[in-house]
C-alpha positions in Angstrom: -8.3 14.2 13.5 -10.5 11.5 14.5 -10.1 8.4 17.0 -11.8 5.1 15.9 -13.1 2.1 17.9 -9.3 0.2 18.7 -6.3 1.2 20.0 -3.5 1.0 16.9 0.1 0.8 16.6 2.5 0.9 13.9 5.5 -1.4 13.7 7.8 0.5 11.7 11.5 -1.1 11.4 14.5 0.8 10.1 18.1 0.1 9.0 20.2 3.0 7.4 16.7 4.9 6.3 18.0 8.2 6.7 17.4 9.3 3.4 13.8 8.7 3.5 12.6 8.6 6.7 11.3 11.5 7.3 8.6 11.8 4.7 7.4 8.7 5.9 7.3 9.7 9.8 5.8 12.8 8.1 2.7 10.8 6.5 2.2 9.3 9.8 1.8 12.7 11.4 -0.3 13.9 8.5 -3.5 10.9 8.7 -6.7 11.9 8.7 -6.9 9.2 12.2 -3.6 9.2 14.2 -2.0 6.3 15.7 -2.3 5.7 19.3 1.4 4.9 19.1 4.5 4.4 17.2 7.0 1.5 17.9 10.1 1.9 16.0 12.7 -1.3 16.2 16.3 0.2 14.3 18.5 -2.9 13.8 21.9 -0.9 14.3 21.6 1.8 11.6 25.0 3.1 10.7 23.7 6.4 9.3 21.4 9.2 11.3 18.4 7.4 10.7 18.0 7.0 15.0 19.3 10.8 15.1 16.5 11.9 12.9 13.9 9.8 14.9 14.8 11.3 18.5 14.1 14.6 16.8 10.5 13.6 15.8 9.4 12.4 19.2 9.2 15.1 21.0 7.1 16.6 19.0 4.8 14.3 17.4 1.5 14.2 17.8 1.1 10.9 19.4 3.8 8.4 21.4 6.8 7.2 19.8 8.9 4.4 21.7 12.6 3.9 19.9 14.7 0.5 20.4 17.8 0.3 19.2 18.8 -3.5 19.1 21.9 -4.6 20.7 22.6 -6.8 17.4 21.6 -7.1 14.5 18.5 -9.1 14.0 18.1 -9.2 10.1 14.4 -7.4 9.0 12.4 -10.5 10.0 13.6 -10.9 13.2 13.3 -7.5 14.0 9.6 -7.0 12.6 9.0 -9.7 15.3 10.6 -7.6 17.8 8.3 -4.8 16.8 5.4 -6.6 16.6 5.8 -7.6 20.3 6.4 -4.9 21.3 3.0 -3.1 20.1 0.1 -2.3 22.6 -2.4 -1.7 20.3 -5.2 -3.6 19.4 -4.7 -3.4 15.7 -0.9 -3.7 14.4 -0.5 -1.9 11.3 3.3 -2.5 9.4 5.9 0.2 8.0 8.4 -0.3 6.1 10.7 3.2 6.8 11.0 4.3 2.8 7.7 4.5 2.1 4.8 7.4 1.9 1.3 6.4 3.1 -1.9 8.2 1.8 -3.6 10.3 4.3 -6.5 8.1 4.8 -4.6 4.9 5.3 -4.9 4.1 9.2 -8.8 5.3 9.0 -9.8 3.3 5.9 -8.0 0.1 7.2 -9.4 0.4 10.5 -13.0 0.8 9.4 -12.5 -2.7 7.7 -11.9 -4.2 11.0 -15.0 -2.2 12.8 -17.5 -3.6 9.9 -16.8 -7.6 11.1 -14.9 -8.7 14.2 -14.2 -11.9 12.4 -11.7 -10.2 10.1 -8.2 -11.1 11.1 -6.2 -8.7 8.3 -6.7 -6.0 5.7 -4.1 -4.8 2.7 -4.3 -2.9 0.2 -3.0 -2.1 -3.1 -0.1 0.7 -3.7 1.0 3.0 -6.1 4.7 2.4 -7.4 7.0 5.2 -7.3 10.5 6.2 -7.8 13.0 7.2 -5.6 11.3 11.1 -5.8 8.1 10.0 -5.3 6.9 10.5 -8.7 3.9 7.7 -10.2 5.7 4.9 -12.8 2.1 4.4 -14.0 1.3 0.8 -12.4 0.4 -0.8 -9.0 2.1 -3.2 -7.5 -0.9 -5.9 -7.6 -0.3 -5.5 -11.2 2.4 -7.1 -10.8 1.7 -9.3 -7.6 -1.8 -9.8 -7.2 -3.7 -10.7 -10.7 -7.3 -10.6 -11.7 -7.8 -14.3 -11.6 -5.9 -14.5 -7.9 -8.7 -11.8 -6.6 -11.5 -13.8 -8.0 -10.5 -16.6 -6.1 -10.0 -14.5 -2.5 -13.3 -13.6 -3.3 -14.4 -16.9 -3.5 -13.2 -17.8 -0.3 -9.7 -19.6 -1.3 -7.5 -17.0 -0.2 -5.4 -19.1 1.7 -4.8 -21.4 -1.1 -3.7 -17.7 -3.3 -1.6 -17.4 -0.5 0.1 -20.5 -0.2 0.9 -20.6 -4.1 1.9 -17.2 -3.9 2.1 -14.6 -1.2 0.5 -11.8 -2.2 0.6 -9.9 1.0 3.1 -6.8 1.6 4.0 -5.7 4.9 4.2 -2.7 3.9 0.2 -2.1 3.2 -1.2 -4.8 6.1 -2.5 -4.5 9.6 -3.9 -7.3 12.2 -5.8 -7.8 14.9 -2.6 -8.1 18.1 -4.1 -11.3 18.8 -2.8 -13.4 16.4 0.5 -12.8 17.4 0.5 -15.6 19.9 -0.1 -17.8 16.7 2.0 -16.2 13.9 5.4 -15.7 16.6 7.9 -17.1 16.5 8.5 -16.0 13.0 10.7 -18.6 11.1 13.5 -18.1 8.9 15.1 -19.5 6.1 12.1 -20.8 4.3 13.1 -19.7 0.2 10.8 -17.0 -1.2 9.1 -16.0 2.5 9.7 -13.3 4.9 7.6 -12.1 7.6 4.8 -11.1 5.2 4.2 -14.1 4.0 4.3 -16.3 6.9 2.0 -13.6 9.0 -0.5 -13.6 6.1 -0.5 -17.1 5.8 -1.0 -17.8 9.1 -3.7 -15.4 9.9 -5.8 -16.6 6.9 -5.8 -20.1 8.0 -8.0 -18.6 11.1 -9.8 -15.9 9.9 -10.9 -13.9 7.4 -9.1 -11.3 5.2 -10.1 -8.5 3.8 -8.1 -6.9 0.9 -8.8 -2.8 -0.1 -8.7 -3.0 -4.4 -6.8 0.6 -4.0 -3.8 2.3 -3.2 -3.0 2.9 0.1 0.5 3.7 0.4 2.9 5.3 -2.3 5.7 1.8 -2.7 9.2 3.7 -3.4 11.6 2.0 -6.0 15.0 2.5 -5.2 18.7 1.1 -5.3 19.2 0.4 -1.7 15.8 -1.2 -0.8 15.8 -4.8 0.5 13.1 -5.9 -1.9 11.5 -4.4 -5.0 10.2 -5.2 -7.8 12.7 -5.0 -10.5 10.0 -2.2 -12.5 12.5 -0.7 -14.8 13.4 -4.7 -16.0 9.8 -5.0 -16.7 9.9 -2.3 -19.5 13.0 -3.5 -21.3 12.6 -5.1 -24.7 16.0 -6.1 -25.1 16.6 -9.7 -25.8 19.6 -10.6 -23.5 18.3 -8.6 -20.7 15.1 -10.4 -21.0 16.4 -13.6 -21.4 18.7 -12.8 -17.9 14.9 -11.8 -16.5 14.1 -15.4 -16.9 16.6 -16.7 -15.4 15.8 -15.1 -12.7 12.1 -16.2 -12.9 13.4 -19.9 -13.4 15.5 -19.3 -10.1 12.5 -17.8 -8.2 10.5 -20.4 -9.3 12.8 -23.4 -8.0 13.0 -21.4 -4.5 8.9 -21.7 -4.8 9.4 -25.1 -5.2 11.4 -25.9 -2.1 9.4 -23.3 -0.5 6.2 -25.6 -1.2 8.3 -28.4 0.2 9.4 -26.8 3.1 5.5 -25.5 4.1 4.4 -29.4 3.1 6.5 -30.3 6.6 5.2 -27.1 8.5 1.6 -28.1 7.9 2.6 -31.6 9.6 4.1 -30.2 12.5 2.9 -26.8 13.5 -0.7 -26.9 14.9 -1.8 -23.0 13.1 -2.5 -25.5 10.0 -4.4 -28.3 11.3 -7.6 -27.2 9.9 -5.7 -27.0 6.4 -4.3 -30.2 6.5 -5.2 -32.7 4.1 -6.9 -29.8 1.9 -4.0 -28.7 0.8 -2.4 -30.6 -2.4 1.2 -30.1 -2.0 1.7 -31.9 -5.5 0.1 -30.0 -7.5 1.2 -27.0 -6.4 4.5 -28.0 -6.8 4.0 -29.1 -10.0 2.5 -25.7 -11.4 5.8 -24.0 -10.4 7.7 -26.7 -12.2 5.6 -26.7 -15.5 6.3 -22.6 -15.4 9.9 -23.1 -14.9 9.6 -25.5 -18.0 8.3 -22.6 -19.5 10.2 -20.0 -18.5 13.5 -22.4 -19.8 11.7 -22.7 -23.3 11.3 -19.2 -23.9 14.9 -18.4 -22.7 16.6 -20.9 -25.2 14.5 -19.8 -28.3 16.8 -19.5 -31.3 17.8 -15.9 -32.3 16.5 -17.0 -36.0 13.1 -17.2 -36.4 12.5 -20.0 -38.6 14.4 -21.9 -35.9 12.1 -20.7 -33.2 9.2 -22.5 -35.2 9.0 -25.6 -33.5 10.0 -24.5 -30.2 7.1 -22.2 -30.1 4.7 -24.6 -31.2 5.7 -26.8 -29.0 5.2 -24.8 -26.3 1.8 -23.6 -27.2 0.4 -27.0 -27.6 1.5 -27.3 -23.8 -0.8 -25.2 -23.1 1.9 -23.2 -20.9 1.7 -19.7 -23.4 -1.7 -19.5 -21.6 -1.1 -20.6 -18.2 2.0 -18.4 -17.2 2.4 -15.8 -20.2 0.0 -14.0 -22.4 -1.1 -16.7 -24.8 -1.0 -16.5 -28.4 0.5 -12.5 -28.0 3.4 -13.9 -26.3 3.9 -16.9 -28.5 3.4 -14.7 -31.7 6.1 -12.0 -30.1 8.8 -14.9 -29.4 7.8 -15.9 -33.2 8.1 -12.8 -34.7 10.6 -10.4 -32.7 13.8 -9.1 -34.4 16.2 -10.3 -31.9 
């Protein structure tokens, strides 16, 4: 095992984890650098997911320092507890069903050690079901496109961000110094959780640094808190994928009150100042609006295909085929699929 330049901490939070937490306190054991310490925050677990934890500290290889909240905090609130909590320099995040590679902490770290004026790195992760086993895809193939990487690259991350976080707890770490401008972490804001806001914040003041691999092994399973619906993804049933875009169309109005909400943050809180009046609120909002438009035409498409004629073509002379689906493929499947 080897030590690197900063003192790190991982956050982990938990809440009924019992049936995966120990291969996850077993990855952290098994990295090629150790942490300096581990800060776990359980928001009243009703299983033996503390039980199982007071069996790993004594014998880990490194600190451990349980809290068991009085109440229940909800997972943002509790992150924030965690994250406070940290001594470390860098602040690397856990979610408690997860698996992460064996070069995670070392990888991440030297990312920080090439340029002090990197704020946060994340990576990519492998999806996985519930046994651990590959489904084939990333999650950035899902979350964090081509195009969006291209423009981090290009220096408008924090615009990617603000359309659409991009950022998962799960595979991020910061420099403990931003906490003071990230905390207090708000709630209620449609389609944002601590990720987001952290992320946000932190690339309004610095710069981020994203690793285009895998990291971390990102469980699907029934009882997580957020996924991202992989199995729905595959199905090429017609009512199930119609149901899919109504779920879209619902995201996509919580974006749009999300963007609305943020517009009034960047007025009032002083982390954006630098962003303000860079930042066009209206045409954000109306990109998420023209893709619910979308998403709405594609969901009431006739079952007969002649009747889906003009519909379609309507649709691609929007121009909206190309901006939120796959073109002509997609137009030519809604035009030609046996529904």
């Amino acid at each position: 095992m080897t030590n690197g330049k900063y003192k790190i901490s991982i956050a982990l939070c938990t809440y009924n984890g019992a049936e995966f937490i120990v291969q996850q306190l077993e990855s952290f054991i098994a990295q090629t650098r150790l942490p300096d310490e581990l800060v776990i925050c359980d928001d009243r677990s009703s299983d033996a997911t503390v039980e199982i934890i007071r069996d790993y500290i004594s014998n880990a290889p490194f600190p451990i320092r349980l809290e068991v909240n009085q109440k229940n905090l909800g997972s943002t609130k509790n992150f924030e507890k965690a994250i406070s909590s940290c001594v470390g320099e860098l602040i690397y995040l856990s979610d408690q069903d997860d698996v992460w590679l064996p070069d995670k902490i070392a990888r991440i770290e030297a990312e920080f050690e090439k340029n002090p004026q990197v704020g946060m790195v994340f990576s990519d992760s492998e999806i996985v079901d519930e046994n651990l086993k590959s489904l084939g895809r990333t999650l950035w193939s899902f979350t964090f496109s081509d195009e969006k990487r291209e423009a981090a690259r290009a220096g408008k991350f924090f615009d990617v961000l603000l359309s659409q976080n991009v950022v998962t707890g799960a595979t991020m770490a910061f420099r403990a110094e931003f906490r003071k401008t990230f905390t207090p972490i708000p709630e209620g804001i449609p389609n944002l959780i601590h990720d987001g806001w952290i992320s946000l914040v932190i690339a309004g003041a610095a710069e981020v640094v994203f690793i285009d691999e895998p990291l971390i092994k990102y469980r699907q399973h029934a009882a997580q808190q957020l996924g991202i619906g992989y199995e729905a993804t595959l199905s090429q049933d017609f009512d199930e994928r119609r149901n899919r875009y109504g779920a879209s169309i619902a995201f996509a109005e919580n974006e749009v009150a999300r963007l609305k909400q943020m517009e009034e943050i960047f007025a009032a809180h002083p982390q954006f100042a630098n962003k303000r009046g860079t930042i066009k609120f209206a045409d954000l909002i109306e990109e998420k609006q023209a893709k619910i438009a979308h998403y709405e035409a594609r969901r009431r498409l006739p079952l007969t295909r002649f009747n889906r004629l003009l519909p379609v073509f309507k649709e691609v002379s929007s121009g909206r085929y190309g901006r939120f689906s796959k073109g002509l493929l997609s137009a030519a499947k809604d035009l030609l699929e046996k529904w």
